[in-house]
C-alpha positions, 0 to 999 in steps of 0.5 A: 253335635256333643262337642257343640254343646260342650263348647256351649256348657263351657262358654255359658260357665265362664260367661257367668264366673266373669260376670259375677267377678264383675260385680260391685264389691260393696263394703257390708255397711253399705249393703245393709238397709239403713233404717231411719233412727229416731231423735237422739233422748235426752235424759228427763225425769219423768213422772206418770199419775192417773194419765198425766205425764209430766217431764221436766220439759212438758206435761201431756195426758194420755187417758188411762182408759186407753194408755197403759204407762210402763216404766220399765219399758228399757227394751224394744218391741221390735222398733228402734226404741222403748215405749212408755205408753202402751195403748189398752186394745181389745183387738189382738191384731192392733198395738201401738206404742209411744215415747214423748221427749224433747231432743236437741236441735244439733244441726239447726234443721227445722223439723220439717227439713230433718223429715224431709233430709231423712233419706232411708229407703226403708221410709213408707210414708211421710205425712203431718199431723197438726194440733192447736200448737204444734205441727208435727211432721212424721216419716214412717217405716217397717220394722218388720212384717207386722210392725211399723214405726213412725218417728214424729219432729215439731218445733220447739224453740232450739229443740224438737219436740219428738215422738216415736211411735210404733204400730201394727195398724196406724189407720186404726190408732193415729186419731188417739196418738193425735189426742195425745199430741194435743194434749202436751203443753211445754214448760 
């Protein structure tokens, strides 16, 4: 019987060492998730006063009751990119933050089918959000466990008017994101 098992031990250990040098060898770009990247920013200048935000391409207001405009937002806050306008909370557990640009159109692509292209398995949800102006189509993904980021595209003539927002509850900021995406008006 103990030379049974042995054979058996060792059959099992070969079995797996053959199976894993069985494996798929993927370069470790391709193992990595590719997260979905928000429009390339073209360099603006940008001015902020008592809530309006103009740019040389647009003017929005965000109401300073509840945005917070910092400039010197060079560094992420777990997403992909900086946020100028930081949303004013009294709950610990919500935060949001936004950036509005204008990015070129490079590959002729409408904003809903540079959405729709994005193929990232990390995307979540996809979904629109409408003004009296601009439709805007959004994809969004986890940055991590507490922070989500949605990258939002709208038709502007050869470019896209683009917004890159991050979260930790969508569900409780996305009708004072939609205020704002109301209130821009291009130039």
């Amino acid at each position: 019987m103990k030379k049974l098992d042995l054979a058996a031990s060792l059959t099992a250990a070969l079995m797996a060492v053959s199976l894993f040098s069985c494996n798929d060898k993927k370069p470790a770009a391709e193992k990595e998730k590719s997260k979905p990247a928000p429009a390339a920013v073209s360099e603006e200048s940008v001015e902020y006063q008592n809530g309006n935000y103009i740019s040389d391409s647009f003017k929005m207001y965000a109401d300073p009751n509840i945005w917070q405009y910092d400039s010197s937002a060079s560094v992420t806050t777990g997403g992909s990119m900086p946020c100028f306008l930081k949303m004013i909370t009294d709950r610990d557990f919500t935060t949001c933050g936004l950036n509005v640009y204008v990015s070129e159109n490079k590959d002729g692509k409408s904003a809903q089918e540079a959405i729709d292209a994005e193929n990232s398995k990390d995307i979540v949800f996809t979904g629109t959000t409408a003004t009296a102006k601009y439709t805007f189509y959004y994809c969004e993904w986890a940055a991590n466990d507490n922070l989500h980021c949605r990258s939002y595209l709208a038709d502007l003539g050869e470019k896209y008017l683009c917004v890159y927002a991050e979260s930790s509850n969508f569900g409780y900021v996305e009708g004072k994101i939609a205020e704002v995406l109301s209130s821009i008006k291009t130039k």
